[in-house]
mmJSON file of the N, C-alpha and C atoms, coordinates in Angstrom:
{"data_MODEL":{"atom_site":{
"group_PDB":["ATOM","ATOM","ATOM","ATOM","ATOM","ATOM","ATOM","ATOM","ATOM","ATOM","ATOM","ATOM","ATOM","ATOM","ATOM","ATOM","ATOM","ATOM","ATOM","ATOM","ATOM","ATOM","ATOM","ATOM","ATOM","ATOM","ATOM","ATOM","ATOM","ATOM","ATOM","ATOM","ATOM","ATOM","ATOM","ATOM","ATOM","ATOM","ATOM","ATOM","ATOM","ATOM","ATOM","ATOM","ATOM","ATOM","ATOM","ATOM","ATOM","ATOM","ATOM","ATOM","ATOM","ATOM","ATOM","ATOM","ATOM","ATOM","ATOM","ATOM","ATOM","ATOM","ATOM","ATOM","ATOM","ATOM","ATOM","ATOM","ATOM","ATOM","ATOM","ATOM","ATOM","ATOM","ATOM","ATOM","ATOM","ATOM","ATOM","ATOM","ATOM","ATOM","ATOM","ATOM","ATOM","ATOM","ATOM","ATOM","ATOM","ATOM","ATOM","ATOM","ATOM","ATOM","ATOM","ATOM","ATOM","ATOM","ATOM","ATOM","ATOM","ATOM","ATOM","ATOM","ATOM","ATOM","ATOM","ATOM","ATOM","ATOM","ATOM","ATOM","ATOM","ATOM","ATOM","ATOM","ATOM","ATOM","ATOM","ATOM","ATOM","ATOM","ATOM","ATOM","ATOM","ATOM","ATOM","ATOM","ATOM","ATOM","ATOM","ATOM","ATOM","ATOM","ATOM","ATOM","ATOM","ATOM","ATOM","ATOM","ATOM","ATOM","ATOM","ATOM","ATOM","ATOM","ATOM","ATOM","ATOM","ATOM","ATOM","ATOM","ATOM","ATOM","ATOM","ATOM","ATOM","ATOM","ATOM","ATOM","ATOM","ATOM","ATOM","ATOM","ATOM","ATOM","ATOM","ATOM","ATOM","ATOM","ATOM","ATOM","ATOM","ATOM","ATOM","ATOM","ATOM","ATOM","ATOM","ATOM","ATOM","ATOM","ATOM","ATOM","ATOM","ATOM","ATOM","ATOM","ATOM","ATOM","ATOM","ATOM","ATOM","ATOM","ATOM","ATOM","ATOM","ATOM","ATOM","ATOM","ATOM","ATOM","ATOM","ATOM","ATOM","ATOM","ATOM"],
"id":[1,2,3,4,5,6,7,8,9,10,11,12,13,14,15,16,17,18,19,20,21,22,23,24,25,26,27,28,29,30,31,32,33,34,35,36,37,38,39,40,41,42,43,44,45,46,47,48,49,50,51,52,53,54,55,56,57,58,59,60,61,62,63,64,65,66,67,68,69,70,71,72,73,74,75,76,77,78,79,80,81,82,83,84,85,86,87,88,89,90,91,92,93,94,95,96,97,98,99,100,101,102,103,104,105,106,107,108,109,110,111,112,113,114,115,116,117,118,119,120,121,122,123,124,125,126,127,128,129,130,131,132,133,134,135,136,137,138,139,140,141,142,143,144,145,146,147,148,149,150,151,152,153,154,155,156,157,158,159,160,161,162,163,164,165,166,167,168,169,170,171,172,173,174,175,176,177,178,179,180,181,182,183,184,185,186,187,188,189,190,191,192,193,194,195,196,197,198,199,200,201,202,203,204,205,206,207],
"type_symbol":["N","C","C","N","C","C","N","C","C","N","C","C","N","C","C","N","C","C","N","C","C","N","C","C","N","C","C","N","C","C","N","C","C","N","C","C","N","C","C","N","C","C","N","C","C","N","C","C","N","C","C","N","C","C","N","C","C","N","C","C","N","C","C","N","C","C","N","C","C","N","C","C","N","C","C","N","C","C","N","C","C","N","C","C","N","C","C","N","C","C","N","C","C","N","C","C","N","C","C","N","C","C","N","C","C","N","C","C","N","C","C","N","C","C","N","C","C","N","C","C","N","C","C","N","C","C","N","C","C","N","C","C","N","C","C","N","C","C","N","C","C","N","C","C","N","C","C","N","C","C","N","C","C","N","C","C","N","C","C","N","C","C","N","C","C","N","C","C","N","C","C","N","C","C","N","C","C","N","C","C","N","C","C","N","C","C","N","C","C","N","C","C","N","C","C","N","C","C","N","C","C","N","C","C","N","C","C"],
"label_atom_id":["N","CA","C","N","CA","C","N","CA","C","N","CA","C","N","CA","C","N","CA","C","N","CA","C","N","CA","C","N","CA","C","N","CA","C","N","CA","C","N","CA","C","N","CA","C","N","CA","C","N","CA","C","N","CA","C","N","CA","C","N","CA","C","N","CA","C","N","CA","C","N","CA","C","N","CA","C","N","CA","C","N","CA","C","N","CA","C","N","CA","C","N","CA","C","N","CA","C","N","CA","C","N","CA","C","N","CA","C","N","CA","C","N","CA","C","N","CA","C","N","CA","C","N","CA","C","N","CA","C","N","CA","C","N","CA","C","N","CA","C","N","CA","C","N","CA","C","N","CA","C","N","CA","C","N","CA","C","N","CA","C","N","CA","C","N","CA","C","N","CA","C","N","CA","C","N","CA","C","N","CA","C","N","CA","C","N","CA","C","N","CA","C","N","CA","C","N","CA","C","N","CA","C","N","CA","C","N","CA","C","N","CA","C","N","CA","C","N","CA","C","N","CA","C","N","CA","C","N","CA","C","N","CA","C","N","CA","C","N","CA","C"],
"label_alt_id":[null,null,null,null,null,null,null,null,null,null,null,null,null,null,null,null,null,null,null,null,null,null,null,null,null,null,null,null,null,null,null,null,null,null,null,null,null,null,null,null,null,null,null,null,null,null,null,null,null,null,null,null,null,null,null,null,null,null,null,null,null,null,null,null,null,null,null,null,null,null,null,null,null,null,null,null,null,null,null,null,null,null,null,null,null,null,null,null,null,null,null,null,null,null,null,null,null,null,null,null,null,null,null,null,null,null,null,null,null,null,null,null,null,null,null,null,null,null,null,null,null,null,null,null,null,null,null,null,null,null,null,null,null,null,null,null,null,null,null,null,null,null,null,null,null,null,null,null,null,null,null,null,null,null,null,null,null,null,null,null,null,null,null,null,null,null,null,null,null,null,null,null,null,null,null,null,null,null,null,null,null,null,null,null,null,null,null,null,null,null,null,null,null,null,null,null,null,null,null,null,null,null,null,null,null,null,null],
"label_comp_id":["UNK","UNK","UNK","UNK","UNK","UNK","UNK","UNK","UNK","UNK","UNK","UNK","UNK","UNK","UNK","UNK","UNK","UNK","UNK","UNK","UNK","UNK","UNK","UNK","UNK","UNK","UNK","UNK","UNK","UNK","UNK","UNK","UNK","UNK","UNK","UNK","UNK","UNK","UNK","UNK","UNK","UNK","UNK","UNK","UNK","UNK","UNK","UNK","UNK","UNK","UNK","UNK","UNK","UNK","UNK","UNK","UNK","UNK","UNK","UNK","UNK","UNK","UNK","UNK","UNK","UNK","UNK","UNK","UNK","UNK","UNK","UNK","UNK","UNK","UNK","UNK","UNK","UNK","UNK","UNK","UNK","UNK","UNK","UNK","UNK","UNK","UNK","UNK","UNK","UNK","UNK","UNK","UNK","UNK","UNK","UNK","UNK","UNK","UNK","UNK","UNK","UNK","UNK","UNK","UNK","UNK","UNK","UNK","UNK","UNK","UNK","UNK","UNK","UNK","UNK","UNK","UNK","UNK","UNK","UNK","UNK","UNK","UNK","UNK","UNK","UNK","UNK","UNK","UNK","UNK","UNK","UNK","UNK","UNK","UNK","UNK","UNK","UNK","UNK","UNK","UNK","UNK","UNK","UNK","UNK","UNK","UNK","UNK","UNK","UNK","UNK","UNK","UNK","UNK","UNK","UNK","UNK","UNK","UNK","UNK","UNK","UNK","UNK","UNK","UNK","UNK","UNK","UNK","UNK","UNK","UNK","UNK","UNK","UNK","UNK","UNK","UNK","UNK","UNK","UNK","UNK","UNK","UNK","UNK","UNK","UNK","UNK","UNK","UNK","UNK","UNK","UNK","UNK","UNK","UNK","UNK","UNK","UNK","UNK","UNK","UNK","UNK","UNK","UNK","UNK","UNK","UNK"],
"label_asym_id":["A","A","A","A","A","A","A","A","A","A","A","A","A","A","A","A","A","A","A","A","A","A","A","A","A","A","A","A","A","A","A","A","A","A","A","A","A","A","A","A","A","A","A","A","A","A","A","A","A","A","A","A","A","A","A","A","A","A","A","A","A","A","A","A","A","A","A","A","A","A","A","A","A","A","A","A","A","A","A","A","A","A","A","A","A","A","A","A","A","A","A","A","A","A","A","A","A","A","A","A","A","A","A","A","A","A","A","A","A","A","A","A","A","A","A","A","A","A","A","A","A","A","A","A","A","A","A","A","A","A","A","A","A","A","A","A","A","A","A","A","A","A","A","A","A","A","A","A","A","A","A","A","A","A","A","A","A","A","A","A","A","A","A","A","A","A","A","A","A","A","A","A","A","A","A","A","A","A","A","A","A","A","A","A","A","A","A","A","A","A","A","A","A","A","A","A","A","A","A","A","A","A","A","A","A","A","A"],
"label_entity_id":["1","1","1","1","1","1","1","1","1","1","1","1","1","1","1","1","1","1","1","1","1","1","1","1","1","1","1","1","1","1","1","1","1","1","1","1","1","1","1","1","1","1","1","1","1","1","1","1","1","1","1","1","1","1","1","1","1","1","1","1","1","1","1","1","1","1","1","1","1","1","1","1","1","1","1","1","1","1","1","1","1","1","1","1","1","1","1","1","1","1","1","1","1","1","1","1","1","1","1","1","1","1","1","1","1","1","1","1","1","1","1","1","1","1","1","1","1","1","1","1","1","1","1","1","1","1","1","1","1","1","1","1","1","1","1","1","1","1","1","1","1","1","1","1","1","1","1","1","1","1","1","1","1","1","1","1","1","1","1","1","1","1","1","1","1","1","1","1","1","1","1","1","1","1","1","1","1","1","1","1","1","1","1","1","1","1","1","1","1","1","1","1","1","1","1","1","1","1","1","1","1","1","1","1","1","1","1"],
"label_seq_id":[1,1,1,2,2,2,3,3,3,4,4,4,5,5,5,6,6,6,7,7,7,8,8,8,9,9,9,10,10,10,11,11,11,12,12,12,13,13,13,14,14,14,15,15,15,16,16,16,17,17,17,18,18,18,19,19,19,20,20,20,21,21,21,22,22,22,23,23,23,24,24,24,25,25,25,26,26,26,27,27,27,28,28,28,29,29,29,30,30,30,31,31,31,32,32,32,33,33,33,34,34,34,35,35,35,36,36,36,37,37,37,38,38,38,39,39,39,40,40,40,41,41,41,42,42,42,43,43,43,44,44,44,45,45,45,46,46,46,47,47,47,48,48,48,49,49,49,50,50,50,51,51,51,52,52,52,53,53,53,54,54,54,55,55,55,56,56,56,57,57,57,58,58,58,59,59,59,60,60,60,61,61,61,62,62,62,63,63,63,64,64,64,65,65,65,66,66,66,67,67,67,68,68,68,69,69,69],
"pdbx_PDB_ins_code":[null,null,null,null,null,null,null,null,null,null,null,null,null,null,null,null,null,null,null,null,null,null,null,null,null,null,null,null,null,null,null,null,null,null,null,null,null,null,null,null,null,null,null,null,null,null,null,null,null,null,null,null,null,null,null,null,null,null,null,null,null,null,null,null,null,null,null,null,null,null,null,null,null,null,null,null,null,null,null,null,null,null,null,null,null,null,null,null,null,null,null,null,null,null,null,null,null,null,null,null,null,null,null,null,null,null,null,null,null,null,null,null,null,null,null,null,null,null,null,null,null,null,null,null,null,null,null,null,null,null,null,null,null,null,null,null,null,null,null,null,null,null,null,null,null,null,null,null,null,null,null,null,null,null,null,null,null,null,null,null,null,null,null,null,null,null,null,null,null,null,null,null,null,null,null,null,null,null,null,null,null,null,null,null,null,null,null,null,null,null,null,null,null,null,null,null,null,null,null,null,null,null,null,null,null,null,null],
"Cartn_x":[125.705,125.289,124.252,124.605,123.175,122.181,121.2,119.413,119.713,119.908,121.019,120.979,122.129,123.082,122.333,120.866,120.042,119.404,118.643,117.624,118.478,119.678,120.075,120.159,120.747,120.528,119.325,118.281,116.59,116.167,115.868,116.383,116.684,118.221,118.845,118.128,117.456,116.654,115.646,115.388,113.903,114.313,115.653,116.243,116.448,116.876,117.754,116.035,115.294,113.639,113.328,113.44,112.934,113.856,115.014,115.77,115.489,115.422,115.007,113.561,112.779,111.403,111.434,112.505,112.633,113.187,114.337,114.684,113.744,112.571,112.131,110.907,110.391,109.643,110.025,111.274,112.185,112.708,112.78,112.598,111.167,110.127,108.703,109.104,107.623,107.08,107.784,107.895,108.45,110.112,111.028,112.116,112.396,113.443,113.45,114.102,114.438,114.023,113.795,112.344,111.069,111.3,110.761,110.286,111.397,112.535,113.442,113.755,113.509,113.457,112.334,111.262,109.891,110.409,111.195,111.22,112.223,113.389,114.129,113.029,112.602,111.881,111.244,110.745,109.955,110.664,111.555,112.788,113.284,113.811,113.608,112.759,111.672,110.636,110.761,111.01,110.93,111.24,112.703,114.092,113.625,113.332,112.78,112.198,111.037,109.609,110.563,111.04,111.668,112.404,113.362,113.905,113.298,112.399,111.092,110.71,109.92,109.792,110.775,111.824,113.363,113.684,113.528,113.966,112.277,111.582,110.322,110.684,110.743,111.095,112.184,113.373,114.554,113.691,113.13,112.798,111.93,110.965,110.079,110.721,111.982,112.809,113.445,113.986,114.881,113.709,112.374,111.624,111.342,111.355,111.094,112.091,113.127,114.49,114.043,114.185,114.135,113.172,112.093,110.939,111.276,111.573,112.099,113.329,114.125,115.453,115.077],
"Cartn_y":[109.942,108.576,108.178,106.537,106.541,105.338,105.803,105.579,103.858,103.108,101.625,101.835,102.043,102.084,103.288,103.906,104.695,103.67,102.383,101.871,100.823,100.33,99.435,99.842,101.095,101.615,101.78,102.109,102.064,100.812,99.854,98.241,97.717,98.319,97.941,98.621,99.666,100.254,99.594,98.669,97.995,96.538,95.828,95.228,95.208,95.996,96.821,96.887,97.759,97.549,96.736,95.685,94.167,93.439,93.85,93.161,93.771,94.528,95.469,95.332,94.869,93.923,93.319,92.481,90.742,91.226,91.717,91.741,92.422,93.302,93.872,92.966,91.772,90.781,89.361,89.674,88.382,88.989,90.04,90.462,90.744,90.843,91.1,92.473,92.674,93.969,94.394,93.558,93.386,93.844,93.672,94.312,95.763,96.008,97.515,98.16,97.857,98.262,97.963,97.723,97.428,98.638,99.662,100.789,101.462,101.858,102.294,101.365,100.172,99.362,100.029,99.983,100.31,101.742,102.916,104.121,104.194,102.799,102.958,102.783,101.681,100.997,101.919,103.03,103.805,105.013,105.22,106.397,105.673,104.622,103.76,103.744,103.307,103.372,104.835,105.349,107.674,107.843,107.055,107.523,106.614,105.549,104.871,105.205,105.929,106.293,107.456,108.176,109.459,109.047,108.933,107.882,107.044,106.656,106.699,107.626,108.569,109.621,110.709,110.113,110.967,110.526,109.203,108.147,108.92,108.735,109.006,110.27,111.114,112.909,112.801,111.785,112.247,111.155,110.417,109.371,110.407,111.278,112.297,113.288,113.904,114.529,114.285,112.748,112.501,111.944,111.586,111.663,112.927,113.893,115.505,115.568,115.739,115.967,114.952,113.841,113.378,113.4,113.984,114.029,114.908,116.24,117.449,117.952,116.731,116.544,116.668],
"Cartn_z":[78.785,79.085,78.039,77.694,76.767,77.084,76.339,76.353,77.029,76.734,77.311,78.017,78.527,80.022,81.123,80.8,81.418,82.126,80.818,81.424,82.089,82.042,82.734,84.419,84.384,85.828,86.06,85.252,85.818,86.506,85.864,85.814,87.246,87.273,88.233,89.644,89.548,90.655,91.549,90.367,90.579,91.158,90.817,91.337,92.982,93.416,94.485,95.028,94.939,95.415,95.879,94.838,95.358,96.156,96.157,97.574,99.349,99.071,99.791,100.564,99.629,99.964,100.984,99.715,100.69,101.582,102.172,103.672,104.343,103.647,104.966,105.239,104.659,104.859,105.522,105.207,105.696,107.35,107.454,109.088,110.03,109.361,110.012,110.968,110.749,111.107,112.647,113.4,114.691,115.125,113.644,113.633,113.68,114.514,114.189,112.954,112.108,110.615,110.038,110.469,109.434,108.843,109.491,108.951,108.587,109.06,107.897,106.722,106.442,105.077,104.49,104.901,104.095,103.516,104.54,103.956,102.857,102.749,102.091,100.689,100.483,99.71,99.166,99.598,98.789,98.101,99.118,98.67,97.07,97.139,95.736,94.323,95.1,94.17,93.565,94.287,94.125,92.783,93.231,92.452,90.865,90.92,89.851,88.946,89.189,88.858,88.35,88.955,88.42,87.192,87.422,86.287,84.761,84.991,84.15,83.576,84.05,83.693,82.841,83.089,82.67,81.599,81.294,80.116,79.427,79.697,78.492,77.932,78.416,78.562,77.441,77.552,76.515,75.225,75.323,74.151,73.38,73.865,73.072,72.969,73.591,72.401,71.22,71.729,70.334,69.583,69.921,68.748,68.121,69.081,67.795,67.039,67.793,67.28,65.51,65.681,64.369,63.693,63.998,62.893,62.579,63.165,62.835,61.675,61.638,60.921,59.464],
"occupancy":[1.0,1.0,1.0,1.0,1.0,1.0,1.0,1.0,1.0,1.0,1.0,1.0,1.0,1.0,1.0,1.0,1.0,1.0,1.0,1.0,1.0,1.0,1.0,1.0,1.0,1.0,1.0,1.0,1.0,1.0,1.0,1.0,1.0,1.0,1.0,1.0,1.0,1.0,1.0,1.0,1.0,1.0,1.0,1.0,1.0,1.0,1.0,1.0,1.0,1.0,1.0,1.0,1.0,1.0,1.0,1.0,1.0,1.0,1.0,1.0,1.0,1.0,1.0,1.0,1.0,1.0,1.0,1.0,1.0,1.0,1.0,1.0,1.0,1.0,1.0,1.0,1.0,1.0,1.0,1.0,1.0,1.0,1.0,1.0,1.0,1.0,1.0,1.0,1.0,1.0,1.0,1.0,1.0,1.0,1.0,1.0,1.0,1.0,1.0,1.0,1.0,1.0,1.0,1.0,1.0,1.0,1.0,1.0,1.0,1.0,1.0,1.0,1.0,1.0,1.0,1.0,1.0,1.0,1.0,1.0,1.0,1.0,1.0,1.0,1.0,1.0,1.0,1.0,1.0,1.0,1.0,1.0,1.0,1.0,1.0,1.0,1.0,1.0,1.0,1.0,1.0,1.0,1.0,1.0,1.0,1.0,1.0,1.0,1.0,1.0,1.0,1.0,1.0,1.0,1.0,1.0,1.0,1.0,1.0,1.0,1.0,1.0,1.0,1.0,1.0,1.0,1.0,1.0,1.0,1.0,1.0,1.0,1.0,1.0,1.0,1.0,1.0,1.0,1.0,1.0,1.0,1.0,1.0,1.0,1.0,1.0,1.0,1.0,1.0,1.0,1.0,1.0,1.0,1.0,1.0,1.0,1.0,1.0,1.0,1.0,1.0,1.0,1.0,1.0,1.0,1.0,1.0],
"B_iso_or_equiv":[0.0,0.0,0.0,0.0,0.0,0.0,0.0,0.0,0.0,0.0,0.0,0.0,0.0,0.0,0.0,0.0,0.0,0.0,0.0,0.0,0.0,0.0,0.0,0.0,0.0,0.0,0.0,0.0,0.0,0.0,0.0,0.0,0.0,0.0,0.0,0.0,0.0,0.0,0.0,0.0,0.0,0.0,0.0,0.0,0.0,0.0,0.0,0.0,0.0,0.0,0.0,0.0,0.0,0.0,0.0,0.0,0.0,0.0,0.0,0.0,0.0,0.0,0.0,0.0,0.0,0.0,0.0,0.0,0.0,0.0,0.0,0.0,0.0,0.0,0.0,0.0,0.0,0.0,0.0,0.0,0.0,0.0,0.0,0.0,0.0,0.0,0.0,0.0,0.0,0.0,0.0,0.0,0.0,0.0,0.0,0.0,0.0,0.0,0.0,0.0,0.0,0.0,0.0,0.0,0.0,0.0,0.0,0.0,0.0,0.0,0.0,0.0,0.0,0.0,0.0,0.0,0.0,0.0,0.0,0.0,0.0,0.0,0.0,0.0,0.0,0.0,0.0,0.0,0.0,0.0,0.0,0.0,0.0,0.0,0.0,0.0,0.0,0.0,0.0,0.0,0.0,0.0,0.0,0.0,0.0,0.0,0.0,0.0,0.0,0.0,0.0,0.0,0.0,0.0,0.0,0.0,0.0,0.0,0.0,0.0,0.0,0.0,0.0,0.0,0.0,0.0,0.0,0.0,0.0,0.0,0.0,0.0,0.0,0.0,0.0,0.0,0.0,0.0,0.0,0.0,0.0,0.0,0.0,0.0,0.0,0.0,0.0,0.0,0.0,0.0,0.0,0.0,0.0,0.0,0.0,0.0,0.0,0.0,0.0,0.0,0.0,0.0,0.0,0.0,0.0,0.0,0.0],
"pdbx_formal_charge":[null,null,null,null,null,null,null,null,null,null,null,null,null,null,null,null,null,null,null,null,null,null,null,null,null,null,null,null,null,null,null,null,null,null,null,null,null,null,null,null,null,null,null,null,null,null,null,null,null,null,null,null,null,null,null,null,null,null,null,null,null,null,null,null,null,null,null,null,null,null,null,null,null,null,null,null,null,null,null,null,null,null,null,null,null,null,null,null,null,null,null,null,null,null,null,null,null,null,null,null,null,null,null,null,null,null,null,null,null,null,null,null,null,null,null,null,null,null,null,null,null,null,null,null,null,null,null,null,null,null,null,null,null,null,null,null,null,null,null,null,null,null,null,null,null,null,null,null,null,null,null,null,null,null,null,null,null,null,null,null,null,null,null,null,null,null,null,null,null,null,null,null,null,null,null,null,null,null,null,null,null,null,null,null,null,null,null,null,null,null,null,null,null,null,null,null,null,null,null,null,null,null,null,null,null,null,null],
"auth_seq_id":[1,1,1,2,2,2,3,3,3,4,4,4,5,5,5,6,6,6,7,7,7,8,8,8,9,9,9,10,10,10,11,11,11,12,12,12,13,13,13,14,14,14,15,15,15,16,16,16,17,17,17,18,18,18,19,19,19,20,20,20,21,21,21,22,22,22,23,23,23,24,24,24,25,25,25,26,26,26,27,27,27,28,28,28,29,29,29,30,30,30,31,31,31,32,32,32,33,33,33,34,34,34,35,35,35,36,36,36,37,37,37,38,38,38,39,39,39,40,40,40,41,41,41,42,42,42,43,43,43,44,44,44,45,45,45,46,46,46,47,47,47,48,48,48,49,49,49,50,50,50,51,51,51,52,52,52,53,53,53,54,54,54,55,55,55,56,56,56,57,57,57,58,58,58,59,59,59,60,60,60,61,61,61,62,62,62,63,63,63,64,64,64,65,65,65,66,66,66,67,67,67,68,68,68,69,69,69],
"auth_comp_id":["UNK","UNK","UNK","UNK","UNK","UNK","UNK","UNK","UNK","UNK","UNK","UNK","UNK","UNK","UNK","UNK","UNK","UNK","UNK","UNK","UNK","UNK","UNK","UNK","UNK","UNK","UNK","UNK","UNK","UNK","UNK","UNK","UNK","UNK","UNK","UNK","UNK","UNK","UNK","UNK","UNK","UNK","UNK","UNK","UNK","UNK","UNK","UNK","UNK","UNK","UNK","UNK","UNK","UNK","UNK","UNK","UNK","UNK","UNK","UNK","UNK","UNK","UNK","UNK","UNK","UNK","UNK","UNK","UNK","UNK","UNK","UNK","UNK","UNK","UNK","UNK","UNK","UNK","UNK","UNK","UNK","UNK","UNK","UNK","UNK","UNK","UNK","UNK","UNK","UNK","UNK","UNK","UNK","UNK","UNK","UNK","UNK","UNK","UNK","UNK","UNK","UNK","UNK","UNK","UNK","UNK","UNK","UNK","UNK","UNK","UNK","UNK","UNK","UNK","UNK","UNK","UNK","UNK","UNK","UNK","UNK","UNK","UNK","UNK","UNK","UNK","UNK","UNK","UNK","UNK","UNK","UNK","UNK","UNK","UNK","UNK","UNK","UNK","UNK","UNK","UNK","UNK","UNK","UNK","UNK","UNK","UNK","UNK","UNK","UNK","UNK","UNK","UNK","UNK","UNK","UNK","UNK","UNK","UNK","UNK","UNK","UNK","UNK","UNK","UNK","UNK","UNK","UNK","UNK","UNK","UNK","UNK","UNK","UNK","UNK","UNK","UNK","UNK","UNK","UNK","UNK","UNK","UNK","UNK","UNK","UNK","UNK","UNK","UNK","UNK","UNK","UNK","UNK","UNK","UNK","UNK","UNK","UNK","UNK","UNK","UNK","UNK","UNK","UNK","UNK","UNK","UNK"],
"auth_asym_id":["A","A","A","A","A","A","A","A","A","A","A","A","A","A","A","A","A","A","A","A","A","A","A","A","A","A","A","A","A","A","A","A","A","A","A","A","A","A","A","A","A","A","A","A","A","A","A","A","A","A","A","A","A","A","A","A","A","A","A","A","A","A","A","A","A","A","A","A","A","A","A","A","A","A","A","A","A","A","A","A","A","A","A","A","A","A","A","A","A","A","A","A","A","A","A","A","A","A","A","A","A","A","A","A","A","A","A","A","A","A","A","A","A","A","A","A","A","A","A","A","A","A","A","A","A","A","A","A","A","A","A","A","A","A","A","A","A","A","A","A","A","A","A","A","A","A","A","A","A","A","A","A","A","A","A","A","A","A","A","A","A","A","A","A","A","A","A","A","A","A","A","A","A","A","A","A","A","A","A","A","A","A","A","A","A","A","A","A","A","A","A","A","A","A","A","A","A","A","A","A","A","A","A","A","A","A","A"],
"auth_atom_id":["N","CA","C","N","CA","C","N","CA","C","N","CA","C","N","CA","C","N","CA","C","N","CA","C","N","CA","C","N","CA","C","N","CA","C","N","CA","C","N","CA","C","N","CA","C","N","CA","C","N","CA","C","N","CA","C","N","CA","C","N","CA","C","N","CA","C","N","CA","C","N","CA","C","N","CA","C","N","CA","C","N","CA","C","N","CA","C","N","CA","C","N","CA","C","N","CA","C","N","CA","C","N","CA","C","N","CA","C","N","CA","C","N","CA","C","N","CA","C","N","CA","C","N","CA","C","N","CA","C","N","CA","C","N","CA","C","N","CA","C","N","CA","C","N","CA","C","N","CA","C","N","CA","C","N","CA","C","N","CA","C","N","CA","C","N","CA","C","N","CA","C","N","CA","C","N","CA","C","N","CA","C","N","CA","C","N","CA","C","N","CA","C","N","CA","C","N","CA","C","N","CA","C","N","CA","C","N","CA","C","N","CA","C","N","CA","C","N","CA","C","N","CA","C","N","CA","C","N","CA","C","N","CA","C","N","CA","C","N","CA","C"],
"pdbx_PDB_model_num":[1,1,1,1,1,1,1,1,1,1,1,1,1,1,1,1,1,1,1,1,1,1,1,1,1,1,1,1,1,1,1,1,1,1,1,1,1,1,1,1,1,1,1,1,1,1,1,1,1,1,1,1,1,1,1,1,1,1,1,1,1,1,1,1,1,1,1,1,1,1,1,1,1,1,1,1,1,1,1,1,1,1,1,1,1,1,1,1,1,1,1,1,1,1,1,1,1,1,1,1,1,1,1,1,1,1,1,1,1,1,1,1,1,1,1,1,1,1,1,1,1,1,1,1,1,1,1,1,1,1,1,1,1,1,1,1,1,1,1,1,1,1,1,1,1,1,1,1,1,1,1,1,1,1,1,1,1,1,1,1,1,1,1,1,1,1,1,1,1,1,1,1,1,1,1,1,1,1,1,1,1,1,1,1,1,1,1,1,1,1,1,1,1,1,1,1,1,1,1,1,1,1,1,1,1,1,1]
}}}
């Protein structure tokens, strides 16, 4: 898969987050999944942040990789 089509699915995470928001604000605290939205929402964020971290991790290889070359 490449460095692109990584961050587009990163992207798209943060998308999907923020919908996820809105319905769980657009139902109030009073619904009963509030709180499984909120847990989704963060299970999200998880996966995101990870993801992040994953994209930096390969960008400072292929920067060794090519200084190295």
């Amino acid at each position: 898969m490449n460095q692109t089509r990584e961050e587009q699915i990163c992207n798209e995470l943060l998308h999907i987050w923020a919908k996820v928001y809105d319905f769980r604000e657009e139902l109030g605290e009073k619904h009963e999944l509030y709180d499984s939205l909120y847990k989704l929402s963060f299970d999200i964020n998880s996966v995101e942040s990870n993801f992040r971290k994953f994209l930096k991790k390969e960008e400072s290889t292929v920067i060794g990789v090519t200084m190295n070359s």
